[in-house]
N, CA, C and O atoms as CSV, one atom per row, in Angstrom:
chain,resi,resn,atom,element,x,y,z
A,1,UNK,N,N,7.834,20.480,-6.611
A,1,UNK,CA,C,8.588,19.510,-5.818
A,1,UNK,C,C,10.026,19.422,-6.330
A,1,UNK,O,O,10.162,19.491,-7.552
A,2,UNK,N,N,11.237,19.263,-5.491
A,2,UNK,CA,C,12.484,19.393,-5.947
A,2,UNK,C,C,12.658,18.361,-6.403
A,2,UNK,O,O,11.649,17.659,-6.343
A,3,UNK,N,N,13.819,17.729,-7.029
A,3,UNK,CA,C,14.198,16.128,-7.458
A,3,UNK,C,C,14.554,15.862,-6.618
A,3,UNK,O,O,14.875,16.635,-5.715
A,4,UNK,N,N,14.660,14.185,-6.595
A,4,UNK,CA,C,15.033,13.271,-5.244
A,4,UNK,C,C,16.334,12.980,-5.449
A,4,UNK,O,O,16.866,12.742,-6.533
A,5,UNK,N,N,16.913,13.007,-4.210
A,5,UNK,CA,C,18.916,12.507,-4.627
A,5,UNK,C,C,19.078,11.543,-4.649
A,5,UNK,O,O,18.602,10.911,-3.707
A,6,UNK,N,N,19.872,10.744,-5.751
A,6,UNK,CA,C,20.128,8.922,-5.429
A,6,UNK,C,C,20.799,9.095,-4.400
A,6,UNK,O,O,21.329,10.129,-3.991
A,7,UNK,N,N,20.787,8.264,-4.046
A,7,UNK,CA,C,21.650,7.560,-2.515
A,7,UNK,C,C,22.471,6.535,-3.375
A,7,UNK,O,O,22.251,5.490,-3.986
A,8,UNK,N,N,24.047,7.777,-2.983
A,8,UNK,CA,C,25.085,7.032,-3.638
A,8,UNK,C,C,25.424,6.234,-3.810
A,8,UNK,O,O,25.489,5.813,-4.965
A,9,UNK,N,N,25.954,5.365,-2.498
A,9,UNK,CA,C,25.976,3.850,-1.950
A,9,UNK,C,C,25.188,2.945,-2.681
A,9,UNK,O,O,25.722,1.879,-2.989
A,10,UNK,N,N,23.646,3.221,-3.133
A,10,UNK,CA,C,23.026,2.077,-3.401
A,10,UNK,C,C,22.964,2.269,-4.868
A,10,UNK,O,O,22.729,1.226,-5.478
A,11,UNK,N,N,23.098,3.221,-5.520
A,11,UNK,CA,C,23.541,3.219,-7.068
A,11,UNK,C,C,25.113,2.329,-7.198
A,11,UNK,O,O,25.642,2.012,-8.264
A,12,UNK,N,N,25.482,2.137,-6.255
A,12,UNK,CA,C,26.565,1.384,-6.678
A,12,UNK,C,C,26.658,-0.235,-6.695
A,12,UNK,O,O,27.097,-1.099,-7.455
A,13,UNK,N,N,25.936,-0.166,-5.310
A,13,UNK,CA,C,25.265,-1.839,-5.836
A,13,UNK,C,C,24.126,-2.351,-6.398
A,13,UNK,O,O,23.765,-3.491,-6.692
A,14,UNK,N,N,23.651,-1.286,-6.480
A,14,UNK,CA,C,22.050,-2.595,-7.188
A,14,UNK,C,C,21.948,-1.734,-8.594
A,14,UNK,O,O,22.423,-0.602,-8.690
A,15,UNK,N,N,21.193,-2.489,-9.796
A,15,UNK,CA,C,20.950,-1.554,-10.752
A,15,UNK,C,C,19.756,-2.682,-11.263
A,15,UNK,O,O,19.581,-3.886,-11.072
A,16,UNK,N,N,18.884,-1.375,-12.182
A,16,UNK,CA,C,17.605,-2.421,-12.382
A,16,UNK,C,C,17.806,-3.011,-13.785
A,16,UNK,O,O,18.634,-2.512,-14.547
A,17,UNK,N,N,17.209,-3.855,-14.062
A,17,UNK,CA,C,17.052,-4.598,-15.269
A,17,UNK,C,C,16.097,-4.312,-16.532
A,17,UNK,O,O,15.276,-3.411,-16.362
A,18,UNK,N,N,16.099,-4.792,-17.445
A,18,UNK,CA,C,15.197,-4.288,-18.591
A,18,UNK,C,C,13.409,-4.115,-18.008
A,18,UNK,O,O,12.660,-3.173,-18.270
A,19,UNK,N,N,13.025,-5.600,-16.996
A,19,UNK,CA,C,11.971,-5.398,-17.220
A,19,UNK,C,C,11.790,-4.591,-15.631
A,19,UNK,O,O,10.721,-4.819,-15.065
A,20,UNK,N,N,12.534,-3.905,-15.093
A,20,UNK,CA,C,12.158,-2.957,-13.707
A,20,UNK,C,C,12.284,-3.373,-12.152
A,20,UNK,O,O,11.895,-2.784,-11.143
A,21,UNK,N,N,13.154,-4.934,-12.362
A,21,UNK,CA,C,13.151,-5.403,-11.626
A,21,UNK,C,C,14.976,-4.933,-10.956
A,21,UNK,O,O,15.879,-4.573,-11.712
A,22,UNK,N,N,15.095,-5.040,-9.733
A,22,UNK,CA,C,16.420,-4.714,-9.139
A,22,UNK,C,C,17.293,-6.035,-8.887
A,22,UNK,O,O,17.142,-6.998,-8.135
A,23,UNK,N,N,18.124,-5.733,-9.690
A,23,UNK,CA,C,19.616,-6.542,-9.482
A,23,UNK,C,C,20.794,-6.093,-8.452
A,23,UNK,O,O,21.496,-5.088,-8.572
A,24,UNK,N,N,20.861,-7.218,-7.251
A,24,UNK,CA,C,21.948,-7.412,-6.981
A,24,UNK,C,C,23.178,-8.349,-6.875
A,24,UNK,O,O,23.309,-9.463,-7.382
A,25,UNK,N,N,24.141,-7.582,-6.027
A,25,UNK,CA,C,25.562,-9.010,-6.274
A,25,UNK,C,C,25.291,-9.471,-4.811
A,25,UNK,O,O,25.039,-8.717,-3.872
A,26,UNK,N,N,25.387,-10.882,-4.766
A,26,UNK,CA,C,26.066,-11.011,-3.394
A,26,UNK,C,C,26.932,-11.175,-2.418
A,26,UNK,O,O,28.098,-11.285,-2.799
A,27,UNK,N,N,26.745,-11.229,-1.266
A,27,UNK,CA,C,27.762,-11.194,-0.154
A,27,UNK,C,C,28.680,-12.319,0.525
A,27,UNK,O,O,28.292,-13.486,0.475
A,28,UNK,N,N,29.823,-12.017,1.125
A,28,UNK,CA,C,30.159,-13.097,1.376
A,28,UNK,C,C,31.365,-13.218,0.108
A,28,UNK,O,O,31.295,-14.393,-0.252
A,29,UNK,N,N,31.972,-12.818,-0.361
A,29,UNK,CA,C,32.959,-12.602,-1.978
A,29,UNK,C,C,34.391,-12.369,-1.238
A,29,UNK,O,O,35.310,-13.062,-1.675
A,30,UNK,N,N,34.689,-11.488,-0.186
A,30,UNK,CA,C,35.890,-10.885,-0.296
A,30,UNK,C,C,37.044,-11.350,0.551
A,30,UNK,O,O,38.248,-11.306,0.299
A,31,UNK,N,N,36.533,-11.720,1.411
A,31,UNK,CA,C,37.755,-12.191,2.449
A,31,UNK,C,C,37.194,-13.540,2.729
A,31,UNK,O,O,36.010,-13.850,2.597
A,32,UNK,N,N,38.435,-14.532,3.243
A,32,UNK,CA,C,38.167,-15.384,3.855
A,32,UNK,C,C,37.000,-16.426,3.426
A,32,UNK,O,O,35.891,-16.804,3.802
A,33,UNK,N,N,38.296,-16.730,2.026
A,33,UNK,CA,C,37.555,-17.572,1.192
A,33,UNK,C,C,38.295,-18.943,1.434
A,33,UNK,O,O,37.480,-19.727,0.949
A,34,UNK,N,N,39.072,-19.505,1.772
A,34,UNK,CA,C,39.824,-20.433,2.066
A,34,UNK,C,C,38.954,-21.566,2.638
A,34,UNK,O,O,39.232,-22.633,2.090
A,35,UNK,N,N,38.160,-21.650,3.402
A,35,UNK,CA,C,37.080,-22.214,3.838
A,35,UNK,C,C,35.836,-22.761,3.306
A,35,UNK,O,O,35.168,-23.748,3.613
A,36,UNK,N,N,35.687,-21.704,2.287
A,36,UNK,CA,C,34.539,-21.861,1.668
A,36,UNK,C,C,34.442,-22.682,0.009
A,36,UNK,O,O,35.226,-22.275,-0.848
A,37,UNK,N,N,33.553,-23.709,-0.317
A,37,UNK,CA,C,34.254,-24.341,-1.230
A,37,UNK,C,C,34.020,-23.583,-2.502
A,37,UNK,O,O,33.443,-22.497,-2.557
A,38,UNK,N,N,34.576,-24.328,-3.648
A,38,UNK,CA,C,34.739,-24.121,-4.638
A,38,UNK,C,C,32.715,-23.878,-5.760
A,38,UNK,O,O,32.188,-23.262,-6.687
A,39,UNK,N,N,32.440,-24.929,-4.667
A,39,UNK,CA,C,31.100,-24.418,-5.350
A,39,UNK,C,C,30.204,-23.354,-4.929
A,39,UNK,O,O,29.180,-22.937,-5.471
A,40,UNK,N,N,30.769,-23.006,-3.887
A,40,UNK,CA,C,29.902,-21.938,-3.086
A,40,UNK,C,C,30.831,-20.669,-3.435
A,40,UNK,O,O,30.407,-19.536,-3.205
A,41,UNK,N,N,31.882,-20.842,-3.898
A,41,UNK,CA,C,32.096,-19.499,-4.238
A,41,UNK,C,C,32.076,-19.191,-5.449
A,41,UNK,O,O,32.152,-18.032,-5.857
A,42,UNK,N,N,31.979,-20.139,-6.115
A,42,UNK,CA,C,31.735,-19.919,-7.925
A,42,UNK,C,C,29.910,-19.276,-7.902
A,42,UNK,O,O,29.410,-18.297,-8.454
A,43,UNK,N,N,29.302,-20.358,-6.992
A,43,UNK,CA,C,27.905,-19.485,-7.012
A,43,UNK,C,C,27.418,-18.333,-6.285
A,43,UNK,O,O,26.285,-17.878,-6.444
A,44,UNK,N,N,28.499,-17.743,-5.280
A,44,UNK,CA,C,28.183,-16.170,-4.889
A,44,UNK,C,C,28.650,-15.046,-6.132
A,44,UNK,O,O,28.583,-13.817,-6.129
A,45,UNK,N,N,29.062,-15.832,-6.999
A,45,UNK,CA,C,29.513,-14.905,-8.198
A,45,UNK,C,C,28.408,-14.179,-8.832
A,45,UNK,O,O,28.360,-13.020,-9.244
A,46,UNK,N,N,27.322,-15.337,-8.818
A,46,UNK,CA,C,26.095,-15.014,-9.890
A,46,UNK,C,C,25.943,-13.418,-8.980
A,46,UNK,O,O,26.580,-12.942,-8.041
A,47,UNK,N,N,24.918,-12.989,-9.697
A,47,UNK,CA,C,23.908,-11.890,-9.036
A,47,UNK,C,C,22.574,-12.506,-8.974
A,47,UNK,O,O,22.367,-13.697,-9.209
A,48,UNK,N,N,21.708,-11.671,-8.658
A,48,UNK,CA,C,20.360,-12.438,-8.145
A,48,UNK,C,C,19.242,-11.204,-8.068
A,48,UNK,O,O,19.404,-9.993,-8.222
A,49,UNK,N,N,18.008,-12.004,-7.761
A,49,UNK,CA,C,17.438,-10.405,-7.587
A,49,UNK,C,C,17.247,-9.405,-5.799
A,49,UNK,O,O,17.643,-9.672,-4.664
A,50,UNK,N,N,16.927,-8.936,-6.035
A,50,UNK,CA,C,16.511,-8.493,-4.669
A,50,UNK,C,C,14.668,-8.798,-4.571
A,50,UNK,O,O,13.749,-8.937,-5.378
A,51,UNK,N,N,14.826,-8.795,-3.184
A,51,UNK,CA,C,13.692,-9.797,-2.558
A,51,UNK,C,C,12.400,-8.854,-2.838
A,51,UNK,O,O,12.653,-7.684,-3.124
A,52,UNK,N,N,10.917,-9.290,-2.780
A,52,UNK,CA,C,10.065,-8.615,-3.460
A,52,UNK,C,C,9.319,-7.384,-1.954
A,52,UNK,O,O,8.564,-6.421,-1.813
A,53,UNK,N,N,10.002,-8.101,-1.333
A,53,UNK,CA,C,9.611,-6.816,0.832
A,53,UNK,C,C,10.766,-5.849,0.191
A,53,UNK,O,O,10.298,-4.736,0.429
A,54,UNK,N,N,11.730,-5.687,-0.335
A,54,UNK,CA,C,12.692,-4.561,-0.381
A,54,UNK,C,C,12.540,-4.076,-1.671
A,54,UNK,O,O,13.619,-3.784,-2.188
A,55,UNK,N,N,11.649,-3.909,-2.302
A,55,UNK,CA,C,11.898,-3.596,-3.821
A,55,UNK,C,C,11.557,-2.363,-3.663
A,55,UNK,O,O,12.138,-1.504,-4.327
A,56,UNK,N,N,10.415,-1.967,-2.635
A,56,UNK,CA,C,10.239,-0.728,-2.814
A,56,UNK,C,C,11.078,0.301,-2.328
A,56,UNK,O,O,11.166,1.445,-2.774
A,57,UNK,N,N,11.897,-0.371,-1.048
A,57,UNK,CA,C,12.528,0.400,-0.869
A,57,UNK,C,C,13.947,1.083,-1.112
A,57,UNK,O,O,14.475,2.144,-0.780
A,58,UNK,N,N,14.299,-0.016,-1.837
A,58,UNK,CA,C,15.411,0.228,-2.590
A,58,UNK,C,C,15.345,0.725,-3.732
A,58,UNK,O,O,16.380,0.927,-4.367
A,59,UNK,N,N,14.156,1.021,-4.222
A,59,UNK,CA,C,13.656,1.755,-5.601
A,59,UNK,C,C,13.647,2.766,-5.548
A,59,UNK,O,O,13.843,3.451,-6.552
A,60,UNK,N,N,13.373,3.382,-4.126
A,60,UNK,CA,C,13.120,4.737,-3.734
A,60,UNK,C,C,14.551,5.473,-3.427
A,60,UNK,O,O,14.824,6.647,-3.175
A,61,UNK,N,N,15.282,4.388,-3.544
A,61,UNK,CA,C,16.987,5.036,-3.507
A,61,UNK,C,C,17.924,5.647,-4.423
A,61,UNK,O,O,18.941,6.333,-4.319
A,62,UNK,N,N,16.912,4.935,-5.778
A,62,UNK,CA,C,17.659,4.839,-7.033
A,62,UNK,C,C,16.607,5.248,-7.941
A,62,UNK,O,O,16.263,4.494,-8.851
A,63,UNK,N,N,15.942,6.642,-7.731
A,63,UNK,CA,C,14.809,6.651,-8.291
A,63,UNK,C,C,14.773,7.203,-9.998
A,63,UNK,O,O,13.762,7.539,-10.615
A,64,UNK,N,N,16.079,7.175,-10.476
A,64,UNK,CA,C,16.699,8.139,-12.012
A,64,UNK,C,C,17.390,6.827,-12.200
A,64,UNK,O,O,18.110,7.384,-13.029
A,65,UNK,N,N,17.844,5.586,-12.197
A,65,UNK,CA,C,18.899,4.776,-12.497
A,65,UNK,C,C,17.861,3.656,-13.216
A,65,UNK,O,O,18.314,2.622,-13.707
């Protein structure tokens, strides 16, 4: 069987954690923050995890990372 290719794109946003679980950042950061308050944008800062319906499939993207 050949090796599987990461899928570039998603090596760039998500990466997994010590115990195998996938980390991402979230959305909503870049434009058209003027609106949005001060606490809601201090807390899109955090990262978070990704949801436990997408784990597999976003695992399968990043399958060497």
């Amino acid at each position: 069987m050949p090796k599987i290719k990461t899928c570039r794109g998603a090596a760039k946003r998500f990466r997994k954690t010590g115990s195998g679980k996938i980390r991402r950042n979230k959305a909503f950061t870049s434009h058209i923050l003027t609106k949005k308050s001060t606490k809601r944008k201090r807390e899109l800062r955090q990262g978070t995890l990704v949801h436990s319906t997408n784990e597999k499939a976003i695992a399968s993207l990043i399958p060497y990372l």
